[in-house]
Kinemage of the C-alpha trace (Angstrom):
@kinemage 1
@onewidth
@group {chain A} dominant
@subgroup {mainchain}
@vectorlist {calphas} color= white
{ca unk a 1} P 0.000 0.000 0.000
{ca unk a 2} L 2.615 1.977 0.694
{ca unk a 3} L 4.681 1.382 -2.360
{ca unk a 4} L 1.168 2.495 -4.076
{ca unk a 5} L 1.142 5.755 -2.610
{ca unk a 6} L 4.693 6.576 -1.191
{ca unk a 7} L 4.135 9.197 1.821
{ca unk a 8} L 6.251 12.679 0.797
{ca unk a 9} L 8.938 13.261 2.382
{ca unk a 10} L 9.461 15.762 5.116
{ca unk a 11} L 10.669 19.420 4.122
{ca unk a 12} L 13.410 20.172 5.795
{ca unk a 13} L 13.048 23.501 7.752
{ca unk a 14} L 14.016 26.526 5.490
{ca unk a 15} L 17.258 28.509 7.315
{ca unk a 16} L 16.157 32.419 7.518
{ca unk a 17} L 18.616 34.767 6.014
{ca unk a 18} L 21.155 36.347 8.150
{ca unk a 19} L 19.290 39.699 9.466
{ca unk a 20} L 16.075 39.053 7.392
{ca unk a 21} L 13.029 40.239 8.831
{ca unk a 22} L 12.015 36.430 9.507
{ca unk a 23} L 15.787 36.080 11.160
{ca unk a 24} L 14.221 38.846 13.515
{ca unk a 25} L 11.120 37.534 14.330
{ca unk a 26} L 12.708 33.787 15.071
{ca unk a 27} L 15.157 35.756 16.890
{ca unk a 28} L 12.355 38.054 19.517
{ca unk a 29} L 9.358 35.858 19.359
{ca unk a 30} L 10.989 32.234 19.059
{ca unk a 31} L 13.914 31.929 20.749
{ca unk a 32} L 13.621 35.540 22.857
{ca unk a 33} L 17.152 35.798 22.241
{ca unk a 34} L 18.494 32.383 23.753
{ca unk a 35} L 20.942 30.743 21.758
{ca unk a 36} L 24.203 31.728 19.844
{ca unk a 37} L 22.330 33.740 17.620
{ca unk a 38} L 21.478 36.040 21.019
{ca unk a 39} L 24.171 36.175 22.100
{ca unk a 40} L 25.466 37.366 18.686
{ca unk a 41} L 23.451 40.423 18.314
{ca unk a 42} L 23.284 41.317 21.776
{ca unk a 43} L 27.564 41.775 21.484
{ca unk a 44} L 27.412 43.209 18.541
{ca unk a 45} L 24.970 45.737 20.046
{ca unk a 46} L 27.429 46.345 22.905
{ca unk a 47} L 30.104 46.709 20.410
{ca unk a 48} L 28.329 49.184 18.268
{ca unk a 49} L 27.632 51.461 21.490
{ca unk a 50} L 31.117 50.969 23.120
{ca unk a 51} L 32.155 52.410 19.628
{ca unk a 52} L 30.227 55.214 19.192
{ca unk a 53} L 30.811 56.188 22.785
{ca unk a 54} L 34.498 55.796 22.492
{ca unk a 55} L 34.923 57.589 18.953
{ca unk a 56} L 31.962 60.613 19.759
{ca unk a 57} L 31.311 60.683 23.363
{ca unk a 58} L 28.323 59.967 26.238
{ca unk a 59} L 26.041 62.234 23.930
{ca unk a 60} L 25.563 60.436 20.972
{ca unk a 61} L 25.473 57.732 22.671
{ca unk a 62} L 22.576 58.419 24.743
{ca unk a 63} L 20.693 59.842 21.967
{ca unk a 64} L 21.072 56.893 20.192
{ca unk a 65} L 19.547 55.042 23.346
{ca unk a 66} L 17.225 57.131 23.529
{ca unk a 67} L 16.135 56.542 19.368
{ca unk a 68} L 16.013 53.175 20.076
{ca unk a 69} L 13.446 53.216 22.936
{ca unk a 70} L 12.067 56.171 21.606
{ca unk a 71} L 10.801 54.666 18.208
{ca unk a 72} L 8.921 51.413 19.969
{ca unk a 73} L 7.526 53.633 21.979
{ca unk a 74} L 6.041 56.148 19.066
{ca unk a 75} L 4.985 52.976 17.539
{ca unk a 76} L 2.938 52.205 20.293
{ca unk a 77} L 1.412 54.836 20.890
{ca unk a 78} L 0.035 55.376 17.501
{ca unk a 79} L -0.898 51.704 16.531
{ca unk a 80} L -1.547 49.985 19.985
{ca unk a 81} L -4.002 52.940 21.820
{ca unk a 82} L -4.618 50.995 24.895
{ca unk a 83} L -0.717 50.896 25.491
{ca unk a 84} L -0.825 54.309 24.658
{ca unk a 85} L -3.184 55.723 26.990
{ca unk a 86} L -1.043 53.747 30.157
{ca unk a 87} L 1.530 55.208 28.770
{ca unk a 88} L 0.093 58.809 29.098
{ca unk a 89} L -1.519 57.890 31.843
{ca unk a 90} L 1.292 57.094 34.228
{ca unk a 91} L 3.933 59.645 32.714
{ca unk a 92} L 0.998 62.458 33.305
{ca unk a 93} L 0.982 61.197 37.299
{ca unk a 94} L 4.700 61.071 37.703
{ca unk a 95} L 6.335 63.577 35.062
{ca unk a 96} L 6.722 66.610 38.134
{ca unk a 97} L 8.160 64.352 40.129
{ca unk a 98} L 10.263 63.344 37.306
{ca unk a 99} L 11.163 67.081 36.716
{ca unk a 100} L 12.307 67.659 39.924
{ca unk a 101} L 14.493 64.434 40.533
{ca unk a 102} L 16.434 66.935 37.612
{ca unk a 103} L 17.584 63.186 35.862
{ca unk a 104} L 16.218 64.309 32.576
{ca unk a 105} L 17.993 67.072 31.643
{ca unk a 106} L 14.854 68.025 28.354
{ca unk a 107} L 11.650 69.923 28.711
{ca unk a 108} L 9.350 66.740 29.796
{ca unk a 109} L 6.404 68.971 29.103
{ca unk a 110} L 7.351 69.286 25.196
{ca unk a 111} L 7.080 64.725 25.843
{ca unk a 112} L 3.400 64.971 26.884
{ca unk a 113} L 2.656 67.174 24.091
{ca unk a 114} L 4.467 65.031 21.259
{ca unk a 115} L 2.541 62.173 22.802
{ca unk a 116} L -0.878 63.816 22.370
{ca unk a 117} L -0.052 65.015 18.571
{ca unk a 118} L 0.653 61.277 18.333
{ca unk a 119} L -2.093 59.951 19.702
{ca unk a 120} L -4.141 62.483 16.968
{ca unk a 121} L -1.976 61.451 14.537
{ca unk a 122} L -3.029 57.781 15.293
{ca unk a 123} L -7.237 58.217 15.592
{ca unk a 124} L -7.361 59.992 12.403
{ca unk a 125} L -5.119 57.111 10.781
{ca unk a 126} L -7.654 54.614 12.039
{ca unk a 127} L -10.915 57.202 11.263
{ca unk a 128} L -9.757 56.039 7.529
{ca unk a 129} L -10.421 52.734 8.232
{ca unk a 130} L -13.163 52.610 10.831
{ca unk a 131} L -15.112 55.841 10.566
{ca unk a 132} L -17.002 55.919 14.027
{ca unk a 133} L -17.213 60.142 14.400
{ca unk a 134} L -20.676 58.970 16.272
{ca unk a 135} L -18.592 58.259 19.284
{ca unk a 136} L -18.487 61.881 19.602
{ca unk a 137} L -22.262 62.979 19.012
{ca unk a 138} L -22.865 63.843 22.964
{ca unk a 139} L -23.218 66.978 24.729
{ca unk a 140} L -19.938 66.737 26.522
{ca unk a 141} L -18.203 66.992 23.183
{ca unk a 142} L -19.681 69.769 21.822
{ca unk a 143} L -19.049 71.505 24.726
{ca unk a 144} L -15.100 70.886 24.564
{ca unk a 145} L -15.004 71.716 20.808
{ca unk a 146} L -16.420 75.221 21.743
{ca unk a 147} L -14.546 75.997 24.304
{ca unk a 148} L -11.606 74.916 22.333
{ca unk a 149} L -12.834 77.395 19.427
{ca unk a 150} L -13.472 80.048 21.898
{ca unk a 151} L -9.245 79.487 23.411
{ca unk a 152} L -8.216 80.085 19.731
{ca unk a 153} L -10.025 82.642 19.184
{ca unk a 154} L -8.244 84.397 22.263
{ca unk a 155} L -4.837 84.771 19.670
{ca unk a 156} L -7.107 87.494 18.265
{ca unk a 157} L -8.715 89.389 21.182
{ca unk a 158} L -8.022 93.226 20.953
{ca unk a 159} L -7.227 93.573 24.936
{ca unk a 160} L -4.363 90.830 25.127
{ca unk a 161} L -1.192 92.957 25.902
{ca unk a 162} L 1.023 89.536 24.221
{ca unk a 163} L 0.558 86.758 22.100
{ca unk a 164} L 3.219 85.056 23.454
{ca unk a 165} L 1.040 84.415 26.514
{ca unk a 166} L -1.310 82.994 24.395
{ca unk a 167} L 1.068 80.740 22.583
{ca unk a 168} L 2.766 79.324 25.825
{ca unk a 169} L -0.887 78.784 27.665
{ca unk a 170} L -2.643 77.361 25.174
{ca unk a 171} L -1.315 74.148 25.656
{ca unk a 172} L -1.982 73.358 29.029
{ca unk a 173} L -5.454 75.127 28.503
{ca unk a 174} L -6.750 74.170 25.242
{ca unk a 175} L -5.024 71.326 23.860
{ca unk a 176} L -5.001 68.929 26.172
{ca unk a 177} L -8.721 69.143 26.344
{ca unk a 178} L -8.243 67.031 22.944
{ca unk a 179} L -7.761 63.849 25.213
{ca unk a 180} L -11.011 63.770 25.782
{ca unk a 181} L -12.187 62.539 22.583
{ca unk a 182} L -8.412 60.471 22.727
{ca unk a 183} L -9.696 58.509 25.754
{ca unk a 184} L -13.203 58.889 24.359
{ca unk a 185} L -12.145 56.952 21.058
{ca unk a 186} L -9.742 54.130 22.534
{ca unk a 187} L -11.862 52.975 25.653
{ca unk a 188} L -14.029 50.757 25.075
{ca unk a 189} L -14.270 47.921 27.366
{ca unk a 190} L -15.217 47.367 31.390
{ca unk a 191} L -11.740 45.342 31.365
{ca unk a 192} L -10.046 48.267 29.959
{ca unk a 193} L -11.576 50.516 32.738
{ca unk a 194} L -10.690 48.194 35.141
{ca unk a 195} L -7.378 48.427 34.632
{ca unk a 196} L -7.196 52.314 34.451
{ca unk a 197} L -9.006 52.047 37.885
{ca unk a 198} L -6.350 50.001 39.146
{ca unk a 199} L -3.636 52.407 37.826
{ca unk a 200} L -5.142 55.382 38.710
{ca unk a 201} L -5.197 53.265 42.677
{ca unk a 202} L -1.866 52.210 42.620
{ca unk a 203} L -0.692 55.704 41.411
{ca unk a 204} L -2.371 57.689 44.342
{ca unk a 205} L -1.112 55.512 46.983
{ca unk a 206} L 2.569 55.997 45.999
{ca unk a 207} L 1.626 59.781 46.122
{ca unk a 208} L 0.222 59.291 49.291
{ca unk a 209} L 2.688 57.029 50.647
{ca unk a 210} L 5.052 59.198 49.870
{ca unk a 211} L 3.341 62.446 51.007
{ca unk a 212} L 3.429 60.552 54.599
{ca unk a 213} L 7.393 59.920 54.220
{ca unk a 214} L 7.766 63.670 53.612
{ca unk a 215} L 5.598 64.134 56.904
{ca unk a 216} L 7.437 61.782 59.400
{ca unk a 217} L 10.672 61.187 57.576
{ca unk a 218} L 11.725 64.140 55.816
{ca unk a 219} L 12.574 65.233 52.512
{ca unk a 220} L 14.794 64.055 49.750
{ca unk a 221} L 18.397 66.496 49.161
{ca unk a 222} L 16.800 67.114 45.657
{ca unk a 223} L 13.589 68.433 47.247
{ca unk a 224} L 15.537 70.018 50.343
{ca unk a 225} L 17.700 72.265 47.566
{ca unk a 226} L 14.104 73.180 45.261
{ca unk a 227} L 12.910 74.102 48.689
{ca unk a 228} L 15.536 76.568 49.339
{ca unk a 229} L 16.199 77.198 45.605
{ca unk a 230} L 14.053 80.557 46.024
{ca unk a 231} L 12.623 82.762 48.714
{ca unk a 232} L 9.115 82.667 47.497
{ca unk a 233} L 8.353 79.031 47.934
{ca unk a 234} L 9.380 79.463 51.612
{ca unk a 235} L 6.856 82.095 51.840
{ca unk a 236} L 4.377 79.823 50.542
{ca unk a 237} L 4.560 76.431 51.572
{ca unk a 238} L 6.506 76.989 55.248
{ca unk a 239} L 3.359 77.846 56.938
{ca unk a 240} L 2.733 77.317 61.045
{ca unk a 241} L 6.585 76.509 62.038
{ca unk a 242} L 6.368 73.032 59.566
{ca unk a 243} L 6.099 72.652 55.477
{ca unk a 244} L 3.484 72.109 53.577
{ca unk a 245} L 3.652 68.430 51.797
{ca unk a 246} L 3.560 68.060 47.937
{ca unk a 247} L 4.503 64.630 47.314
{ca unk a 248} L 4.869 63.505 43.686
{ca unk a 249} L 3.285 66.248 42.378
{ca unk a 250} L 3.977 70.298 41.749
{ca unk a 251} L 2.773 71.806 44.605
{ca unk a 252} L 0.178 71.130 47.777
{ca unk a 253} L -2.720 72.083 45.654
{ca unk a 254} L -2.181 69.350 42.981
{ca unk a 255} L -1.172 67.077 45.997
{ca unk a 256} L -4.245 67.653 48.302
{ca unk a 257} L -6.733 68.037 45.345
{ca unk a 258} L -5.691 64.558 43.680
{ca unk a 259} L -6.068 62.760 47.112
{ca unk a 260} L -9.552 64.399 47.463
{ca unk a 261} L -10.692 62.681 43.860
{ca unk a 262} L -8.746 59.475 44.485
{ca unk a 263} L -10.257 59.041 47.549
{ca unk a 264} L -13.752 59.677 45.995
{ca unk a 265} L -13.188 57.397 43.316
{ca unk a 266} L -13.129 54.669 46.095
{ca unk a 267} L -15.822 55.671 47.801
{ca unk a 268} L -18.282 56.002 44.340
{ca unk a 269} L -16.714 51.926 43.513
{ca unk a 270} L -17.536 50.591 46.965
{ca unk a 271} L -21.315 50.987 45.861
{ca unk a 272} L -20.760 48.756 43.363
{ca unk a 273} L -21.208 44.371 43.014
{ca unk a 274} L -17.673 44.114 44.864
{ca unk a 275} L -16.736 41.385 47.461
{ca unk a 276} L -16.525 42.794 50.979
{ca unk a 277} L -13.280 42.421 51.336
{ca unk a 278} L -12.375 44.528 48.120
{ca unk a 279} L -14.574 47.531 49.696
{ca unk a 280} L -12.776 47.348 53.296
{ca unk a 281} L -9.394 47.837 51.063
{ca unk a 282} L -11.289 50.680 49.053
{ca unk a 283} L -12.325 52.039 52.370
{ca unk a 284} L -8.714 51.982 54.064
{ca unk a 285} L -7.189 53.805 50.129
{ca unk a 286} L -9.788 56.490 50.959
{ca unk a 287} L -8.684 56.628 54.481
{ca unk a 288} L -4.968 56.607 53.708
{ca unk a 289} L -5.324 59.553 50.732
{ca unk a 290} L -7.379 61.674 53.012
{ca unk a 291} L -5.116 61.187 56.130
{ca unk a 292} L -2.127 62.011 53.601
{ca unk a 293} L -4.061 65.226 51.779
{ca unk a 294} L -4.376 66.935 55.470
{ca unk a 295} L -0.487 67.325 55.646
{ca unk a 296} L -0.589 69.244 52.564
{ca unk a 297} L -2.129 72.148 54.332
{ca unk a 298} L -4.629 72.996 51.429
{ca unk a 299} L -7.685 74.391 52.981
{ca unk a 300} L -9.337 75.154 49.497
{ca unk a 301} L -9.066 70.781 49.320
{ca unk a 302} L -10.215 69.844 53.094
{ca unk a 303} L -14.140 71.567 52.051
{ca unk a 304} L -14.186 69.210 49.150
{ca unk a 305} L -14.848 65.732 50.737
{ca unk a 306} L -17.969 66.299 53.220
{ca unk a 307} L -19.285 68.711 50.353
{ca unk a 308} L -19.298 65.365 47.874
{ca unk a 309} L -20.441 63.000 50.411
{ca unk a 310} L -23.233 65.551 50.516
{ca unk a 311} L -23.904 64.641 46.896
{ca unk a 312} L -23.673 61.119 46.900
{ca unk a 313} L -26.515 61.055 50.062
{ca unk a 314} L -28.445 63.159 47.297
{ca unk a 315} L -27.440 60.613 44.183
{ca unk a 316} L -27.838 57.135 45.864
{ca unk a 317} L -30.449 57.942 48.547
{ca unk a 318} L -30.676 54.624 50.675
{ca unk a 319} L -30.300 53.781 54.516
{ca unk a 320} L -26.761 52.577 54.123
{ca unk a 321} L -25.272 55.630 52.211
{ca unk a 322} L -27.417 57.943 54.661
{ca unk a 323} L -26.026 56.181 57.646
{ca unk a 324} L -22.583 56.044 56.355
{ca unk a 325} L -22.839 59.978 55.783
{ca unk a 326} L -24.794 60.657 59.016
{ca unk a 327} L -21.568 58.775 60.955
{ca unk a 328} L -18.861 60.734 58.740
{ca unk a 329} L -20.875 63.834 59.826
{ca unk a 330} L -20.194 63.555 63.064
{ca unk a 331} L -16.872 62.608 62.994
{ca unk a 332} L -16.114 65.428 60.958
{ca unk a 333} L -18.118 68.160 63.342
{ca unk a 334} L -15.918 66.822 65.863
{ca unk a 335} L -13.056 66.993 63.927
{ca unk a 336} L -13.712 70.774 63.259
{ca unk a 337} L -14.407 72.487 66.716
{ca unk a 338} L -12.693 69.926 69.082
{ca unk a 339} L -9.621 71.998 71.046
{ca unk a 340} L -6.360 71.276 69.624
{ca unk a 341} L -2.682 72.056 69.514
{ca unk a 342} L -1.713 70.294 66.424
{ca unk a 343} L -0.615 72.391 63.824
{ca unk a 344} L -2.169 70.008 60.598
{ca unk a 345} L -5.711 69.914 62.326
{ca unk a 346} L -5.699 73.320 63.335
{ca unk a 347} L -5.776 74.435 59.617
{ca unk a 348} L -7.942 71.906 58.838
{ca unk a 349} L -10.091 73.706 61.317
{ca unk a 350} L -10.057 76.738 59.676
{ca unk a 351} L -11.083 75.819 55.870
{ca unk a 352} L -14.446 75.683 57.304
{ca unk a 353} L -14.398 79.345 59.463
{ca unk a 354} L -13.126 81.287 56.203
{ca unk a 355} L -13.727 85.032 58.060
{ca unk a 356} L -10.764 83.842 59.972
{ca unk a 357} L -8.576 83.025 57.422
{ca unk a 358} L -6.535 86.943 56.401
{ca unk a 359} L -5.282 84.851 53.046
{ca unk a 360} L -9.362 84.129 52.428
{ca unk a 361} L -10.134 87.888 52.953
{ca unk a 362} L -7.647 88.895 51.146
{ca unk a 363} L -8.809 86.803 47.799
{ca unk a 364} L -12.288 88.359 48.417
{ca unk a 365} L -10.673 91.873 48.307
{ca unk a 366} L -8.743 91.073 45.031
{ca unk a 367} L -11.590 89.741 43.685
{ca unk a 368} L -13.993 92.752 44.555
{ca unk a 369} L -11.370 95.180 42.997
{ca unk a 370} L -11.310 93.426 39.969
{ca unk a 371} L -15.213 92.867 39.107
{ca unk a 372} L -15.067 96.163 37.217
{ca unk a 373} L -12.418 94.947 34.509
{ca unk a 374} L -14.140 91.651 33.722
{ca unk a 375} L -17.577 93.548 33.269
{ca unk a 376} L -16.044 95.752 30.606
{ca unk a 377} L -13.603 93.095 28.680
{ca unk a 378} L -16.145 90.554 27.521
{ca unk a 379} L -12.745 88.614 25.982
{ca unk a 380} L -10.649 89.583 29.142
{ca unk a 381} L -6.908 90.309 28.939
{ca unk a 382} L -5.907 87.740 26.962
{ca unk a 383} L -4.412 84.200 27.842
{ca unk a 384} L -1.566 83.808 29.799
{ca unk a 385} L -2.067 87.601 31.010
{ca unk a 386} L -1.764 86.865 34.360
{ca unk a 387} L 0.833 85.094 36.757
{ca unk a 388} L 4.323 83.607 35.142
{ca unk a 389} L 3.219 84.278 31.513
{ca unk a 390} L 1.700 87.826 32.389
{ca unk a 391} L 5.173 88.805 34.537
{ca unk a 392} L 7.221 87.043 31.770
{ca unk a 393} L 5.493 88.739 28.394
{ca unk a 394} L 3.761 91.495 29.628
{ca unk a 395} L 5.302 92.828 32.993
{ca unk a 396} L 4.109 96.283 32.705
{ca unk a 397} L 0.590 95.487 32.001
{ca unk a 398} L -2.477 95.678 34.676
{ca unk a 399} L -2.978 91.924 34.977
{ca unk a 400} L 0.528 90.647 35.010
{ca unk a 401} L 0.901 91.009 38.690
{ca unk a 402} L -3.156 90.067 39.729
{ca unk a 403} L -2.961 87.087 41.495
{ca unk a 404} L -6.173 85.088 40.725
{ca unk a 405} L -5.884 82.251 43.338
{ca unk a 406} L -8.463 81.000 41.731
{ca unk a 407} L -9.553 78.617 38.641
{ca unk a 408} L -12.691 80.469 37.411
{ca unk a 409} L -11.409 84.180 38.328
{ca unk a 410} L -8.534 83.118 36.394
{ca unk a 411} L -11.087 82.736 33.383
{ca unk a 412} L -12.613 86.008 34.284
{ca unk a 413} L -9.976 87.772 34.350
{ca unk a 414} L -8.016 86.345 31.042
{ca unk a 415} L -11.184 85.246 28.649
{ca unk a 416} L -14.014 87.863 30.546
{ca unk a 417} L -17.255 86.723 31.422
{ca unk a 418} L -17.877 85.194 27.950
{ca unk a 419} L -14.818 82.512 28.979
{ca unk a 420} L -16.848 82.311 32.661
{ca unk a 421} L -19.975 81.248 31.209
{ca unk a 422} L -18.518 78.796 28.861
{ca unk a 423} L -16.041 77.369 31.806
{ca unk a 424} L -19.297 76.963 33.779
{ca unk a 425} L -21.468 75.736 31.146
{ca unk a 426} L -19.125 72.519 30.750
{ca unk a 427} L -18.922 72.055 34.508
{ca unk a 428} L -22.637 72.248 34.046
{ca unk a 429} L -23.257 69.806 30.862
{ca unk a 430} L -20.274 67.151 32.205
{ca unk a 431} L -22.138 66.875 35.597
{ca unk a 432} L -25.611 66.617 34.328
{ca unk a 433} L -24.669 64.082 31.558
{ca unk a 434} L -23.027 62.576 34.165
{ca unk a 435} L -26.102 62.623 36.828
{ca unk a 436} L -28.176 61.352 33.806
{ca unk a 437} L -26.445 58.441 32.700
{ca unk a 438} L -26.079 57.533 36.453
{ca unk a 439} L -29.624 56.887 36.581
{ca unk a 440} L -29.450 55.124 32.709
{ca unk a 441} L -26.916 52.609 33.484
{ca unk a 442} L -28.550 49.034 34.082
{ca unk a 443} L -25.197 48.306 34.921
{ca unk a 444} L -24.349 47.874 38.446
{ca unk a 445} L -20.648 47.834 37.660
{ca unk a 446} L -20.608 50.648 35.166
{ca unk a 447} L -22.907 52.487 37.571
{ca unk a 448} L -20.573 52.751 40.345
{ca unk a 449} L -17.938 53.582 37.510
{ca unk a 450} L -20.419 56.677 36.559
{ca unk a 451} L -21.745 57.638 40.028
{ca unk a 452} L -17.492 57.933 40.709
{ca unk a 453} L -16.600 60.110 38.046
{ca unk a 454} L -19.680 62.525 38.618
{ca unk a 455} L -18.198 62.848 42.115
{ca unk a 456} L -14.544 63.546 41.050
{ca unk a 457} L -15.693 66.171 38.584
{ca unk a 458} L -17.771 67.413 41.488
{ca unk a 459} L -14.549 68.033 43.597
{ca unk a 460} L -12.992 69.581 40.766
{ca unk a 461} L -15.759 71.558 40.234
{ca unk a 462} L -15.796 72.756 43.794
{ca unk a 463} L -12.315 73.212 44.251
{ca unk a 464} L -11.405 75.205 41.195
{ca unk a 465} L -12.712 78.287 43.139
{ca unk a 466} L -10.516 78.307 46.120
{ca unk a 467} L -7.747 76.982 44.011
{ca unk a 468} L -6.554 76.670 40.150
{ca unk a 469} L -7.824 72.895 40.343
{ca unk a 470} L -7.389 71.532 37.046
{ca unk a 471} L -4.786 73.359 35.372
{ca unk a 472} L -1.270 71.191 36.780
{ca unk a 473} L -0.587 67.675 35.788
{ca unk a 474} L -1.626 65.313 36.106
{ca unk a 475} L -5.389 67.143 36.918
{ca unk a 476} L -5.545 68.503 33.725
{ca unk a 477} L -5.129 65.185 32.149
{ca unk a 478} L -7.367 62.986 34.927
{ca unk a 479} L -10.124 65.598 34.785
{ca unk a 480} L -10.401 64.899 30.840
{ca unk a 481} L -10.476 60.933 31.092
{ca unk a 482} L -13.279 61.168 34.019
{ca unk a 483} L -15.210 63.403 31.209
{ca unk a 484} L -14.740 60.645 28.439
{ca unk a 485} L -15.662 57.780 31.191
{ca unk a 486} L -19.470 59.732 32.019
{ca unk a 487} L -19.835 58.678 28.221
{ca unk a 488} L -18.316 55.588 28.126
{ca unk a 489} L -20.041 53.964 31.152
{ca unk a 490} L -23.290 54.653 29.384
{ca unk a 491} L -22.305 53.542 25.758
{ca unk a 492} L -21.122 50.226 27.273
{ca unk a 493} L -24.208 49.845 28.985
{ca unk a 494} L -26.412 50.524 25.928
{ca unk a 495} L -24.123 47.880 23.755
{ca unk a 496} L -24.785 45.318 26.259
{ca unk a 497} L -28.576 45.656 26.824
{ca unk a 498} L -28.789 45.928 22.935
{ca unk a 499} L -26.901 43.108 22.656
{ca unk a 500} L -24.082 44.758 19.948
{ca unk a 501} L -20.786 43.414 20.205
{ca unk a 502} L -18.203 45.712 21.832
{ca unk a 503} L -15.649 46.198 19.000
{ca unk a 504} L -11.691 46.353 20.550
{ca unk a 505} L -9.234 48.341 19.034
């Protein structure tokens, strides 16, 4: 039978070419460089940079490094968006901290911004094959693609004493705002959201973690020498005979207020389906990012949490929620008039008896002498007319040395009440979009998800009076993904009680 129909014979394996593009992928995905052959190219690699850094110097060298990470990276963040927005996400969290270690001696800020042309550059390369603009027909994007409009349309307004303000503050005003319909775009899964969850978590308690080891340890040498690198942040953060903590991040505001949301993002997920003991560790996060945001000495931030608990009781009106607040009522009346000599709870005490604090009566005064200009510039001065911008560009001008200590004065005072009502108007259609799909969502995953987010952008919403609250990394990044997840809670949802498939990137 055999001789009838002789079996064929077995083709020997083909040998890939020296450096061929199969060579490469036997070489990574086969053998992940095991063998002779790794050891081969890993030597010659070492030769090659021994070379160059013998023959040119370190400089070459490193920039050669850094091309080599630097391309993998670009192409993943344009073809892969999920390892993108991780990407983003964590270098948005860390990148002042980064800044101020001083180990990267290049404008990290000019990074983030290459990444988010990148990330454009990748949705509109996949808009040619999967054109989905419906993602964006919702009220929250509208909303963003005026305000954006109404930012460039600032370059132009007759009042602006520079337009170099403009050009160095629209970036960290208008153009990040684009990440909305980034995140908007590329999430599209509860796994997805899980994991940003789970980042965001891990994230905030190294900043809090690390907040406490400034507290009870000390600082770093590199902090100790930014700390005594100028006068001025003396005057600011060295406040009742101790410093004020900043962690990670810029400054005490950007420390306290990301605390405050991290800590309500745990509270908003411990309504949801979760085991009990995955609430008590939500519960002890909050705790710990709370207990860490009081030793930044931010009063504007210590208002925020019993004013969203306030809203949740309003949102998910039960017994349980009403006897949780009822209980963290208490303890926080306590809290505020109980007798004390301790420095951290004594300010504490008096975010919440304002006519006491000079630096609160002071803002009022500011504010009250500068009603009259924002009533008669519609447009305002211009962007970037006040603070660093404004001193930098325009020192001589009338607004270059107002201090706005404030998020929406800031608005008033650089856009006019035009910018105000549009800055308001978003707060406004984010949180009732948000407050709608709350009660939408069939969900009860995604609806802990939702009833989170409309308490973060609560906070924020709150807090950017007292305080510029979304304006430093990574809050002006964070504030924009919480936007895009009010949506994407809900269009989950909807795909899943309609039974459409949920299409991955």
């Amino acid at each position: 039978m055999n001789q009838l129909f002789p079996l064929p014979a077995p083709e020997e394996p083909r040998k890939n070419r020296f450096l061929s593009k199969a060579w490469f992928r036997e070489l990574f995905l086969q053998e992940q460089l095991a063998g002779i052959n790794g050891l081969l190219f890993l030597s010659a690699i070492a030769i090659f940079f021994a070379f160059i850094i013998g023959k040119l110097g370190i400089v070459p060298g490193v920039l050669l490094l850094a091309a080599l990470i630097g391309l993998p990276m670009i192409y993943g963040l344009v073809v892969h968006p999920r390892f993108g927005v991780t990407v983003f996400l964590v270098a948005a969290y860390l990148i002042m901290w980064v800044i101020r270690l001083g180990i990267i001696p290049f404008p990290l800020g000019t990074v983030m911004d290459g990444m988010e042309l990148l990330f454009i550059i990748g949705f509109f390369i996949k808009q040619k094959t999967r054109n989905e603009w419906e993602l964006f027909n919702n009220p929250i994007s509208i909303i963003i693609i005026v305000w954006i409009i109404y930012n460039l349309l600032e370059v132009i307004n007759p009042s602006a004493e520079s337009r170099l303000a403009w050009v160095y503050t629209i970036r960290s005003v208008a153009v990040v705002m684009l990440m909305f319909y980034i995140f908007l775009y590329n999430i599209r899964t509860k796994q997805f959201i899980r994991f940003i969850i789970k980042l965001w978590l891990v994230l905030a308690t190294f900043g809090a973690i690390y907040g406490l080891k400034q507290q009870y340890i000390g600082f770093f040498q590199f902090e100790e020498d930014y700390l005594n690198s100028d006068p001025n942040i003396a005057n600011l953060l060295f406040i009742g005979g101790q410093w004020r903590k900043f962690s990670i991040f810029s400054d005490p505001v950007a420390f306290s207020y990301n605390m405050v949301v991290s800590s309500m993002l745990c509270i908003g997920m411990i309504t949801g389906p979760l085991l009990r003991w995955k609430k008590i560790v939500l519960g002890v996060l909050a705790g710990l990012y709370l207990f860490s945001m009081l030793h930044s000495g931010t009063r504007g931030a210590f208002v925020l949490p019993p004013v969203a608990l306030a809203l949740l009781a309003i949102l998910k009106f039960n017994k349980q929620v009403m006897m949780a607040v009822i209980v963290g009522g208490i303890g926080m009346l306590i809290l505020i008039f109980m007798p004390t000599s301790n420095p951290t709870i004594y300010r504490f005490q008096t975010a919440f008896r304002p006519s006491e604090d000079a630096s609160f009566n002071v803002r009022k005064i500011n504010q009250k002498r500068i009603q009259p200009y924002i009533l008669t510039h519609p447009m305002g001065g211009g962007l970037g007319a006040t603070g660093t911008w404004g001193q930098r560009f325009a020192p001589n001008s009338f607004l270059a040395n107002f201090p706005p200590d404030s998020g929406y004065v800031r608005v008033a005072v650089e856009m006019g009440w035009i910018g105000l009502f549009l800055i308001c108007l978003l707060m406004f259609i984010i949180l009732r979009t948000g407050i709608r799909n709350y009660y939408a969502i069939k969900d009860p995953e995604l609806k802990s998800y939702c009833l989170a987010m409309i308490l973060i952008i609560f906070c924020y919403h709150i807090g950017n009076y007292p305080q510029e609250a979304i304006v430093q990394f990574p809050s002006n990044v964070y504030f924009y993904l919480v936007a895009a997840l009010i949506v994407v809670t809900k269009r989950i949802d909807d795909q899943q009680n309609n039974g459409i498939p949920i299409q991955n990137l």
